[in-house]
Backbone bond lengths (Angstrom), bond angles and torsions (degrees), N, CA, C in turn:
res aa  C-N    CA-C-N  psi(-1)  N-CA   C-N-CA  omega(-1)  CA-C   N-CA-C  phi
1 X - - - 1.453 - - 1.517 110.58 -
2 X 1.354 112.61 138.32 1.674 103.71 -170.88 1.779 94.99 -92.89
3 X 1.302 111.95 -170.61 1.484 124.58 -172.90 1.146 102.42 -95.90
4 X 0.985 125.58 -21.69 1.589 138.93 -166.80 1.322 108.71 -61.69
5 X 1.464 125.31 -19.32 1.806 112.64 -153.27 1.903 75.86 -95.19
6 X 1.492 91.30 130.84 1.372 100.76 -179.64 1.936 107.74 -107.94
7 X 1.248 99.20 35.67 1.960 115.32 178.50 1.788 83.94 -91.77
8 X 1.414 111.40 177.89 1.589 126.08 154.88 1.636 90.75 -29.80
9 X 1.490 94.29 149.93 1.492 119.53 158.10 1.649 106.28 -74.11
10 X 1.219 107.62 143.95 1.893 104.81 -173.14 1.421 97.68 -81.82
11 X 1.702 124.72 142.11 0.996 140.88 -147.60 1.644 103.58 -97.20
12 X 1.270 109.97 129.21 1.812 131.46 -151.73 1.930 81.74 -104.88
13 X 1.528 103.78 153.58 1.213 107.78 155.73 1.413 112.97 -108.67
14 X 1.499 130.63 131.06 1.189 136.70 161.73 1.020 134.30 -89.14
15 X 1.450 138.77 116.63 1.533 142.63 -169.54 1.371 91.06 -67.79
16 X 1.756 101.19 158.03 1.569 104.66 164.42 1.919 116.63 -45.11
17 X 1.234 78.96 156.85 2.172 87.83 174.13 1.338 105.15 -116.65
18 X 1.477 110.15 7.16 1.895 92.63 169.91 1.277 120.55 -69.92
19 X 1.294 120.28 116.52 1.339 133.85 -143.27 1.899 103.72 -115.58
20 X 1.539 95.72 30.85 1.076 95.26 -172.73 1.856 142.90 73.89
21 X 1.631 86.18 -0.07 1.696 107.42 176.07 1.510 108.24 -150.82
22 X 1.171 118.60 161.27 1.987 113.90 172.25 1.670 97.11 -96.55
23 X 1.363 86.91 135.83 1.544 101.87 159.72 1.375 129.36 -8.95
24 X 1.756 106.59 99.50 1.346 101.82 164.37 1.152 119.94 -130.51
25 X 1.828 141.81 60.93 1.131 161.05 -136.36 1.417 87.24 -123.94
26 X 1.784 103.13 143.29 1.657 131.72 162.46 1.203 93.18 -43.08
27 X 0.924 108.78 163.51 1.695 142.19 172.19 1.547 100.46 -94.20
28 X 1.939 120.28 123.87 1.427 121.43 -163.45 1.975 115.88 -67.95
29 X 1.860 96.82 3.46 1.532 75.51 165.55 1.442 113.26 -114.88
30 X 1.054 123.80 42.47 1.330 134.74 -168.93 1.752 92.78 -101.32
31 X 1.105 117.16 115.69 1.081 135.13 -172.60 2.202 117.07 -109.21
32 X 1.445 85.93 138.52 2.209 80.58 -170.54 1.239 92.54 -69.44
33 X 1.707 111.41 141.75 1.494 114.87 172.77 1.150 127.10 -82.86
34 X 1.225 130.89 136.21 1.541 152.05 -153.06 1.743 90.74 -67.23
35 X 1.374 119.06 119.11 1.425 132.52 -175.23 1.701 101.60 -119.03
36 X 1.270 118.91 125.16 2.045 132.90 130.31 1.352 116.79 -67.33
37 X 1.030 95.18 -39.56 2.197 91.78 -178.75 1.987 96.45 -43.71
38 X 1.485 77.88 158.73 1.308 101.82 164.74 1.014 141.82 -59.60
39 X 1.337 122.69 145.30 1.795 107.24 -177.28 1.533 128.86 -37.64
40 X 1.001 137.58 133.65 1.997 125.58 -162.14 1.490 110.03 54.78
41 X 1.168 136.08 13.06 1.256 134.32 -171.64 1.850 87.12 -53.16
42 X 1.675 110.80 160.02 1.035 104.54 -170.74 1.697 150.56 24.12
43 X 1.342 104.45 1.09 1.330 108.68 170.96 1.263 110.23 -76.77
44 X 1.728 127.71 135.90 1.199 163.63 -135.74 1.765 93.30 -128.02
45 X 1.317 125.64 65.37 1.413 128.03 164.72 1.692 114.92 -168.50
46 X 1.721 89.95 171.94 1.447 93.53 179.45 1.671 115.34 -88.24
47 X 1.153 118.09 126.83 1.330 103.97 178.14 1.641 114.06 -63.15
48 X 1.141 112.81 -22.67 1.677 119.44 -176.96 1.201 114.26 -61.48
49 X 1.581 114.56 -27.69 1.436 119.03 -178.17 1.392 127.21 -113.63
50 X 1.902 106.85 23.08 1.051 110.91 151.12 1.149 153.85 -83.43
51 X 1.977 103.65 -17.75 1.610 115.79 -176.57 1.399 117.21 115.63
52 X 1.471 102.50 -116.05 1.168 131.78 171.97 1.358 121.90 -135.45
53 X 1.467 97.34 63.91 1.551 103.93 -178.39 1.535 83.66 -175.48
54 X 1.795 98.39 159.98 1.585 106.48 -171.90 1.588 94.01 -145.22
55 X 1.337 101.70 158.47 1.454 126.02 -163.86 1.843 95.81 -66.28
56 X 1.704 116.43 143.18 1.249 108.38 -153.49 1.816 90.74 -124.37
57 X 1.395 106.94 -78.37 1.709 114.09 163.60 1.475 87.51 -148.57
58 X 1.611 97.16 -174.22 1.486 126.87 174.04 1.600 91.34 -88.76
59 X 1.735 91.39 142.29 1.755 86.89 171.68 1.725 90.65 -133.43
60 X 1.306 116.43 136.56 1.631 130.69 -169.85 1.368 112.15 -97.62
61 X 1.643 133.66 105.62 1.052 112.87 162.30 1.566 105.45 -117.08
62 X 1.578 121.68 -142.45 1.282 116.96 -171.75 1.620 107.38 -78.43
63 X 0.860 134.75 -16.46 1.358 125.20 178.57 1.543 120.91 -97.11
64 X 1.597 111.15 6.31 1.591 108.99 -173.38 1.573 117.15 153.33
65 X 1.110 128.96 -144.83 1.299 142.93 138.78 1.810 126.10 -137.59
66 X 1.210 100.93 159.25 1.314 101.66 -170.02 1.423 118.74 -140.89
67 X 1.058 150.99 154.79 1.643 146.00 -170.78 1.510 111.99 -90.38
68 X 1.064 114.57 92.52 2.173 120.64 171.32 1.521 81.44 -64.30
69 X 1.432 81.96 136.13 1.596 103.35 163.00 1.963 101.85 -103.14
70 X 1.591 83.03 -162.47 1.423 94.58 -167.19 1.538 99.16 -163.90
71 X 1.166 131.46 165.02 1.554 133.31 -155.63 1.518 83.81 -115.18
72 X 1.511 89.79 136.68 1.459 102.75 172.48 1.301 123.31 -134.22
73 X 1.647 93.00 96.50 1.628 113.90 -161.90 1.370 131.79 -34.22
74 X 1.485 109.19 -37.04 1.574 110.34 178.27 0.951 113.60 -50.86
75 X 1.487 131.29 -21.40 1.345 140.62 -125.04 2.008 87.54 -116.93
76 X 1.290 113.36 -23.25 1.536 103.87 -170.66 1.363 111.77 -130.62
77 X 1.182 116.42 138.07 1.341 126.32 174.83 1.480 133.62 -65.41
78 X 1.564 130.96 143.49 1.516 121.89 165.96 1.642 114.71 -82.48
79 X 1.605 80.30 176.08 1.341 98.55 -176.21 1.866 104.93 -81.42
80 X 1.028 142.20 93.53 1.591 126.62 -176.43 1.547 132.93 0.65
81 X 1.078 144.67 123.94 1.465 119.54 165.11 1.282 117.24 -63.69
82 X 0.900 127.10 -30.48 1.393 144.65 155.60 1.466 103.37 -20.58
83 X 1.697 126.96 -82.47 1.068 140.88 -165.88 1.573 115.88 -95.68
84 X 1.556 104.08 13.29 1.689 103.68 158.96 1.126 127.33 -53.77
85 X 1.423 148.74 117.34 1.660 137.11 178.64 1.315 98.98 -74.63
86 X 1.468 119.06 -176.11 1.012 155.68 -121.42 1.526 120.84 177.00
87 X 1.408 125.85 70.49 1.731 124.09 172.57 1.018 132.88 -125.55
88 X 1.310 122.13 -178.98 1.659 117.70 -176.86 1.698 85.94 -130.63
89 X 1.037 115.74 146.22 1.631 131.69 157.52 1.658 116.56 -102.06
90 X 0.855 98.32 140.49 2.135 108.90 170.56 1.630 100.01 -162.63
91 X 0.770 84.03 119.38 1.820 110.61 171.45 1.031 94.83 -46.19
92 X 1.139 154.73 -22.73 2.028 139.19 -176.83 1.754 95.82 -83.98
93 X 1.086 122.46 -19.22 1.338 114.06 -129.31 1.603 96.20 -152.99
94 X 1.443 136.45 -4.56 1.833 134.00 -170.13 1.716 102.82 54.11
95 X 1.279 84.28 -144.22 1.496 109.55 160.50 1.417 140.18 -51.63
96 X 0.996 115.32 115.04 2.371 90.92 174.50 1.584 82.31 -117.02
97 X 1.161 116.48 147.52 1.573 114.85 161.60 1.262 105.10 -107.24
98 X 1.517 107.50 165.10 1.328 130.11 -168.50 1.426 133.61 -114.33
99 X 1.721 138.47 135.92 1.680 88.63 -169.62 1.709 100.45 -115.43
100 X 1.410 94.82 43.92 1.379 114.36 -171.41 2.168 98.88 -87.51
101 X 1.199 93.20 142.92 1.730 89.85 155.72 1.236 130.66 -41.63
102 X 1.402 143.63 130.07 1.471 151.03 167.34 1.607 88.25 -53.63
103 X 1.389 100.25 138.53 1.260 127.45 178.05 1.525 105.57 -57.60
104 X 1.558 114.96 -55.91 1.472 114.41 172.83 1.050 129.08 -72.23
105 X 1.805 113.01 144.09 1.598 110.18 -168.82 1.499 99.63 -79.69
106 X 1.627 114.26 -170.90 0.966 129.01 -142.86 1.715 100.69 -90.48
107 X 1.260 131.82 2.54 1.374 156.30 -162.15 1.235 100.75 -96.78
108 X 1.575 109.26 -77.72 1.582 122.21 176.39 1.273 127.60 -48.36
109 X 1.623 110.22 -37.33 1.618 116.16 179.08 1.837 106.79 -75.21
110 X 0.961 106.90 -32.63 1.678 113.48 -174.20 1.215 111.81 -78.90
111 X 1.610 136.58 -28.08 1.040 151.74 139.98 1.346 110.12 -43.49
112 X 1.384 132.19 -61.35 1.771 114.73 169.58 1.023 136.13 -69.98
113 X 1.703 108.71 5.90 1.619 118.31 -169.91 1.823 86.60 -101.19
114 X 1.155 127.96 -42.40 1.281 123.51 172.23 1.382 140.42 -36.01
115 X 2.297 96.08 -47.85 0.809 107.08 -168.11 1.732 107.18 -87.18
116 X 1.396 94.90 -0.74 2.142 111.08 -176.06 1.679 83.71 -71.56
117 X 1.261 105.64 -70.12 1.278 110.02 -169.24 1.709 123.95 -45.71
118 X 1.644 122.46 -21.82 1.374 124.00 141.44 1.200 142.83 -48.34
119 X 1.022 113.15 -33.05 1.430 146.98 -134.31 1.675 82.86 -114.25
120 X 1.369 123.22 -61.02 1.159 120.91 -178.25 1.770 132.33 -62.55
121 X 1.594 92.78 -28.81 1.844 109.66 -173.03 1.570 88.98 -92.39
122 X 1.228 128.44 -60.61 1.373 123.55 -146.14 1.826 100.38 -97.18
123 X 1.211 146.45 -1.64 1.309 153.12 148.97 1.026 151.23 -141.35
124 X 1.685 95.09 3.32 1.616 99.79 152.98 1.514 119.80 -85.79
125 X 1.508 109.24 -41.11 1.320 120.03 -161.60 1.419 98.05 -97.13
126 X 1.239 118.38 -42.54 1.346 122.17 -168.99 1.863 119.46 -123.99
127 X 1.277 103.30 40.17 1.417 90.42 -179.71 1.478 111.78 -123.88
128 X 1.499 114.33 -174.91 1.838 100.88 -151.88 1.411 102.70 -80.55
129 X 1.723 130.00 24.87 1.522 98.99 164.54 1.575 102.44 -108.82
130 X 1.212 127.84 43.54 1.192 110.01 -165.85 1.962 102.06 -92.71
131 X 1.440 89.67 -21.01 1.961 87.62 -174.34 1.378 94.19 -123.71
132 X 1.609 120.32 48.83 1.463 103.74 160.38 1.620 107.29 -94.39
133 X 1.412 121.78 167.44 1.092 135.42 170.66 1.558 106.00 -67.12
134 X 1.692 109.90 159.92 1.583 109.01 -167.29 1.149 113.01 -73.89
135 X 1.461 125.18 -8.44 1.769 122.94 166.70 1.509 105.31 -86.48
136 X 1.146 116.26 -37.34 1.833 118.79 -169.99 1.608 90.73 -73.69
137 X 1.278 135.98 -18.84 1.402 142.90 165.11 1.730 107.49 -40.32
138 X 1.421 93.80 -81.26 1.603 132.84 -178.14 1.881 97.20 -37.46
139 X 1.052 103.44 -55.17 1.462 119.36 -177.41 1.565 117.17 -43.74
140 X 2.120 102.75 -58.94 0.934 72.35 -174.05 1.761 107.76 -101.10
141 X 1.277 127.28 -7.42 1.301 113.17 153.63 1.884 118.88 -3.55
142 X 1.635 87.21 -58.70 1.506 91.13 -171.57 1.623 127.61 -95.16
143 X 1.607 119.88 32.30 0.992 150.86 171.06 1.295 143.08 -133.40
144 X 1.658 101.44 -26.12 1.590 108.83 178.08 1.578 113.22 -55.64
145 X 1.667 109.36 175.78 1.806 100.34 -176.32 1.864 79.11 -121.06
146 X 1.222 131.13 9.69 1.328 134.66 171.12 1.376 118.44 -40.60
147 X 1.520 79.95 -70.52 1.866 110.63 -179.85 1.444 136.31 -54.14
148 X 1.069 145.40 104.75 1.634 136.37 -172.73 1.273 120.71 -60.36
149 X 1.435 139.39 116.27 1.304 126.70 -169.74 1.292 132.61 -9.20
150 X 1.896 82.09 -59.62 1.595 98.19 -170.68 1.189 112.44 -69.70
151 X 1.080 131.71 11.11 1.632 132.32 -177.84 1.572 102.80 -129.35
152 X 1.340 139.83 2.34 1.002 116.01 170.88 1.870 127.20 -86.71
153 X 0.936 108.52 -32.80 1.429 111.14 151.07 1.374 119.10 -41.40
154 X 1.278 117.66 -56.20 1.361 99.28 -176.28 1.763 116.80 -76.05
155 X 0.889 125.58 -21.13 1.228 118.42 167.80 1.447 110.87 -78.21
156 X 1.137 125.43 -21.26 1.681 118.02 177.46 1.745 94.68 -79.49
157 X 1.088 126.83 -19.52 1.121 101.60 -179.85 1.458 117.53 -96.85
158 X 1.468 113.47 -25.64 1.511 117.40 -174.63 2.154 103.26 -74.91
159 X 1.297 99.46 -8.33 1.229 99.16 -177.26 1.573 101.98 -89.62
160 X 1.253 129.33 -39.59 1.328 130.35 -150.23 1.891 88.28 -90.42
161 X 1.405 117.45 -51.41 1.273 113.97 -176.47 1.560 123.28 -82.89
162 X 1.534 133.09 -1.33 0.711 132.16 -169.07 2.000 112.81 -142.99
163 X 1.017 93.02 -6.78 1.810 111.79 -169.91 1.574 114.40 43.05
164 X 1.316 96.44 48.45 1.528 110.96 162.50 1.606 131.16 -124.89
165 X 1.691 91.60 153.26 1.887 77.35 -175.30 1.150 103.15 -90.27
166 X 1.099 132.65 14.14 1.816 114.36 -174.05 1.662 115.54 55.00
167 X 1.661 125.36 11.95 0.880 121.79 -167.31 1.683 131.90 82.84
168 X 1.015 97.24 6.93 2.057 104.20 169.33 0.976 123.24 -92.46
169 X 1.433 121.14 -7.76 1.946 116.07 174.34 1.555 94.83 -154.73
170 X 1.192 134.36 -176.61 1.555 143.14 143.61 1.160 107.46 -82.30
171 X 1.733 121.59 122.22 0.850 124.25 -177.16 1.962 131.88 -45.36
172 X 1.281 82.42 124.68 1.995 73.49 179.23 1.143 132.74 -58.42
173 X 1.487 95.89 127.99 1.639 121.41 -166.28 2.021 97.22 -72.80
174 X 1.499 65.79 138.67 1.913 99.33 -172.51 1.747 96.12 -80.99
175 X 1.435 127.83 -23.84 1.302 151.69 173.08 1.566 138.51 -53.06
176 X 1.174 151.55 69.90 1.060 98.45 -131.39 2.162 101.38 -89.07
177 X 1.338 128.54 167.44 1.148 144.43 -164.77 1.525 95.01 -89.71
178 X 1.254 107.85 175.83 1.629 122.94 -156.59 2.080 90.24 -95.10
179 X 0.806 91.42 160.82 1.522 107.59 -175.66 2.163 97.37 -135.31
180 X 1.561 107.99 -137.97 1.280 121.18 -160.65 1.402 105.84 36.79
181 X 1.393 125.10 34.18 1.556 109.38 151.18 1.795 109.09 106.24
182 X 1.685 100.53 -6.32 1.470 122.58 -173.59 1.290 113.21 -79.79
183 X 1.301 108.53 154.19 1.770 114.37 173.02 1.580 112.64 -72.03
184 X 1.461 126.14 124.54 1.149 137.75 176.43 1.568 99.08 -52.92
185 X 1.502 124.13 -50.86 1.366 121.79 -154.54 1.823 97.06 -133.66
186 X 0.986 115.00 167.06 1.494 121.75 -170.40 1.594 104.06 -159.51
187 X 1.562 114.93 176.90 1.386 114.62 168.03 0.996 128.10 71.92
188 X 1.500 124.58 -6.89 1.275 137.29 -155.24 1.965 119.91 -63.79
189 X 1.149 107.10 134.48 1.198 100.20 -170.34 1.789 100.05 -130.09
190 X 1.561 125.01 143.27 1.497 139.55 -176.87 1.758 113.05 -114.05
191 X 0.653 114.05 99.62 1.724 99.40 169.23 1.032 104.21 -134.49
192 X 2.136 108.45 143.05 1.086 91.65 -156.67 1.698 95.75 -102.26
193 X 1.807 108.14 176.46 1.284 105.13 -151.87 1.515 89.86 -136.05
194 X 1.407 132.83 -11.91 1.553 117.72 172.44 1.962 93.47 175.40
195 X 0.971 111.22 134.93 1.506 110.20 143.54 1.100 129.24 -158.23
196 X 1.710 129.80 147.42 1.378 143.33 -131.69 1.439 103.60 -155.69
197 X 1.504 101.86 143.16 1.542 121.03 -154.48 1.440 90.62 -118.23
198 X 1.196 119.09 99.15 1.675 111.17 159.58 1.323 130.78 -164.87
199 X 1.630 100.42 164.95 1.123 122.54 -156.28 1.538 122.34 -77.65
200 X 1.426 114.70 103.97 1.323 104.76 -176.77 1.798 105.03 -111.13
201 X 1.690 91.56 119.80 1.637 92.46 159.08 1.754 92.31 46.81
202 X 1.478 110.97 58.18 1.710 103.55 166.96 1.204 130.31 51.30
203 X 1.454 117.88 -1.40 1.397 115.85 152.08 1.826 115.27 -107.21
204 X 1.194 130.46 142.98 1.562 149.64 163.71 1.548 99.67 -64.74
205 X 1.148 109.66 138.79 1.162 144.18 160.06 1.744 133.19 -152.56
206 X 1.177 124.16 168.68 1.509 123.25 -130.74 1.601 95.99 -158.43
207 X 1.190 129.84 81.20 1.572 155.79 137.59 1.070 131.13 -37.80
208 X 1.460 125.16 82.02 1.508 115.82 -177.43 1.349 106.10 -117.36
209 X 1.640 122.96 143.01 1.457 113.11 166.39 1.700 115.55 -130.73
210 X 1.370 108.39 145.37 1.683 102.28 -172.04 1.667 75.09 -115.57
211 X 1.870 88.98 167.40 1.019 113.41 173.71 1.735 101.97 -113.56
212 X 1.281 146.29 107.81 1.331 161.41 -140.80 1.746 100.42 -128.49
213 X 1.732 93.28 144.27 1.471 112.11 154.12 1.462 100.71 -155.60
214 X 1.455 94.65 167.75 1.736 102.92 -168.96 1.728 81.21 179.67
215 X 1.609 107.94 167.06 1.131 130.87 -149.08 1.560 80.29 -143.38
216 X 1.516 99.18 141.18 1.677 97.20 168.84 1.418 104.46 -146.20
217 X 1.322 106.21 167.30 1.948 118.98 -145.98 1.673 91.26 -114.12
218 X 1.084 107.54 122.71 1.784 117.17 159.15 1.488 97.29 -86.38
219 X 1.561 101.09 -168.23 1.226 130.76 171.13 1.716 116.32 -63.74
220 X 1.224 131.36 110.07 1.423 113.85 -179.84 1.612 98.82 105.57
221 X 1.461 87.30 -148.66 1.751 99.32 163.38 1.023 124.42 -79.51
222 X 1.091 140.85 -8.69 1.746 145.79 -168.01 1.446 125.42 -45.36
223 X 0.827 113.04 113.06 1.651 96.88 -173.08 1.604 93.52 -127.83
224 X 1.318 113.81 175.86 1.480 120.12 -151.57 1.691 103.77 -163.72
225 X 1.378 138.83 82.40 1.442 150.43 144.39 1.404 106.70 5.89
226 X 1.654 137.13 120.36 1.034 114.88 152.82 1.830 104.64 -134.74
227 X 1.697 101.03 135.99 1.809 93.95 -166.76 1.729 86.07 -141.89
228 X 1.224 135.62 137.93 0.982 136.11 -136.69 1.789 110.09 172.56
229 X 1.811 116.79 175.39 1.584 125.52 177.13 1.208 100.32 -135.05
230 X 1.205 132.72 128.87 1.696 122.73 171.48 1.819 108.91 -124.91
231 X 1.102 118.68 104.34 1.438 126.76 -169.83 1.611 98.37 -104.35
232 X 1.281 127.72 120.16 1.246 136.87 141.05 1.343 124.72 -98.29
233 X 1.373 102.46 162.97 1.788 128.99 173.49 0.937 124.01 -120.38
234 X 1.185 138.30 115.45 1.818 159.66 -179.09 1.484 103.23 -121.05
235 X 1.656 103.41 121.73 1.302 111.61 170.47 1.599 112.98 -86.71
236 X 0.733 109.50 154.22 2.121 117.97 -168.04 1.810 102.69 -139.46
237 X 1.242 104.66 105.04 1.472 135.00 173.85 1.520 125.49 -48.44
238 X 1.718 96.05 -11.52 1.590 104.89 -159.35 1.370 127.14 93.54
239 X 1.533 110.50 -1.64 1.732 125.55 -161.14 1.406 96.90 -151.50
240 X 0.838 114.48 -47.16 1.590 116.87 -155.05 1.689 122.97 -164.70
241 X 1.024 113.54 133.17 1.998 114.94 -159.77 1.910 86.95 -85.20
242 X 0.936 99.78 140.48 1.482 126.68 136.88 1.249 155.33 -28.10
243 X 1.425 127.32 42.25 1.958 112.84 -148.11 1.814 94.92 -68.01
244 X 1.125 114.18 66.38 1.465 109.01 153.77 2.075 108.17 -132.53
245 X 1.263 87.34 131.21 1.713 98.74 -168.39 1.658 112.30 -84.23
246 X 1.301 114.52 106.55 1.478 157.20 -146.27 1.567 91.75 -81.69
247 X 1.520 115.13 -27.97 1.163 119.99 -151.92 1.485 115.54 162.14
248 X 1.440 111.83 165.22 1.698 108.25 179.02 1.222 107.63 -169.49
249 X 1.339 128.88 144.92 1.506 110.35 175.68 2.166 92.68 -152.85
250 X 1.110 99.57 179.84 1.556 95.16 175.20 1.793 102.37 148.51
251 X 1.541 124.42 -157.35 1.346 123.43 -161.47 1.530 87.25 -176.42
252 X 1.871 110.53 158.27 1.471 106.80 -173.84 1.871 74.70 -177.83
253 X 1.947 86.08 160.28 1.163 95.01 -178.12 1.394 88.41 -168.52
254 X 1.473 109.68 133.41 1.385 128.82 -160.91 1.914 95.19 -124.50
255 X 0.846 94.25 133.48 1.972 106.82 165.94 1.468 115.92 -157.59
256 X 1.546 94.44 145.03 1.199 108.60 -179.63 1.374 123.84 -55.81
257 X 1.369 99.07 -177.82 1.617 124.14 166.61 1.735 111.63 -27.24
258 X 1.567 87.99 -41.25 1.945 89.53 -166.46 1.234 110.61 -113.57
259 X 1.534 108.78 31.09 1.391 106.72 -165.52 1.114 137.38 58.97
260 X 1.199 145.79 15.38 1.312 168.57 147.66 1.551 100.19 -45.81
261 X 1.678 118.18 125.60 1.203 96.90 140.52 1.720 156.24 -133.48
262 X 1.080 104.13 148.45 1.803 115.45 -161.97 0.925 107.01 -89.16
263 X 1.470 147.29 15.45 1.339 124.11 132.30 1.809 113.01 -177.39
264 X 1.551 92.02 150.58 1.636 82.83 -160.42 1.333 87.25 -140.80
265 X 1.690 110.20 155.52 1.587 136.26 148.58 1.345 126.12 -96.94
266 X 1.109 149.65 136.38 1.558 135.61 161.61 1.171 118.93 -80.12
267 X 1.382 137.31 173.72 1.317 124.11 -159.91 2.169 100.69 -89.82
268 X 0.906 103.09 121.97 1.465 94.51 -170.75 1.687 114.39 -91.04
């Protein structure tokens, strides 16, 4: 399904999220504190056992602090220029592909595969809505500067009526995650899995999707499976991309210790 169909997001089934603890998520106006320190300044981890992602700052809310990561590019691969697509979208009709060249040169497309790849370490996997409660959810749905207008409605609604993200965060953990200064998530792995240059209705846009895993840390020993698709959309001006998300779609499935699993998206 492309990102493009701007109707409801098609409706995901979600496994329970009892994650083995009740809700203990920041409160949605608790905001990461504005840092000068150095990159990882105070973060409490190994960089070896993060992946493809690197220690960012400590971010403080009411329950502690914890280490935001950040994607660390060397560490992940592109999509080929070679095997970039090429489409046009029209609402009568989705997609048509093309076997023409992507309009964007080879600068611009590598530049939005980067910024997918941000987008993926530092707020999909790891950014501050991942342990809010399902109203502090709703909240910030309806505040972030992430989101593209035209898409925030529909995710406030596919979230409130359906308890799905449509693919914009991993769903918030019912759990709560490790604090003392530690990385929430580790292990992280990017590969990329397709990206596509197209034209909607006269504006360019820029589609990338990885296929991701990462391991994430409860309280204690806890650790938590994560294997999953994360596809974003960045609109591109002709000059310069956009970090506002056009769209998102993807699927993930997290299990425990025993393989069990506690909570899932389908790919939407």
């Amino acid at each position: 399904m492309t990102t493009f169909r701007r109707a409801a997001v098609v409706s995901v089934s979600l496994a329970a999220i009892t994650f083995l603890a009740a809700a203990c998520a920041p409160s949605a106006d608790v905001q990461e504190k504005p840092t000068t320190d150095p990159a990882g300044a105070g973060c409490d981890v190994g960089e070896s056992a993060l992946g493809a992602a690197a220690a960012s700052k400590v971010v403080t809310d009411e329950r502690g602090g914890y280490c935001h990561l950040e994607v660390d590019l060397t560490q992940v691969e592109f999509t080929p220029l070679e095997d970039v697509r090429a489409g046009t979208w029209a609402s009568e009709t989705g997609i048509t592909w093309s076997d023409e060249a992507p309009a964007l040169d080879a600068e611009a497309i590598e530049m939005s595969q980067r910024m997918s790849a941000e987008w993926v370490v530092g707020d999909f996997l790891d950014g501050p809505a991942i342990e809010l409660s399902a109203d502090d959810y709703s909240a910030w749905i309806e505040s972030t500067d992430l989101i593209g207008e035209d898409w925030r409605a529909g995710y406030l609604s596919e979230w409130n009526d359906n308890g799905s993200t449509g693919g914009l965060t991993v769903t918030p953990f019912t759990t709560p995650l490790v604090r003392d200064d530690a990385a929430r998530v580790s292990q992280i792995a990017l590969s990329p899995s397709s990206t596509s240059v197209l034209d909607v209705e006269g504006r360019t846009f820029v589609e990338t999707c990885y296929d991701v895993t990462a391991v994430y840390h409860g309280e204690g020993e806890a650790t938590f499976d994560f294997s999953g698709k994360a596809c974003s959309t960045f609109p591109h001006d002709g000059t310069t991309m956009n970090r506002v998300l056009e769209g998102t779609h993807g699927g993930f499935t997290v299990t425990d210790e025993s393989g069990t699993v506690i909570a899932e998206e389908q790919d939407s």
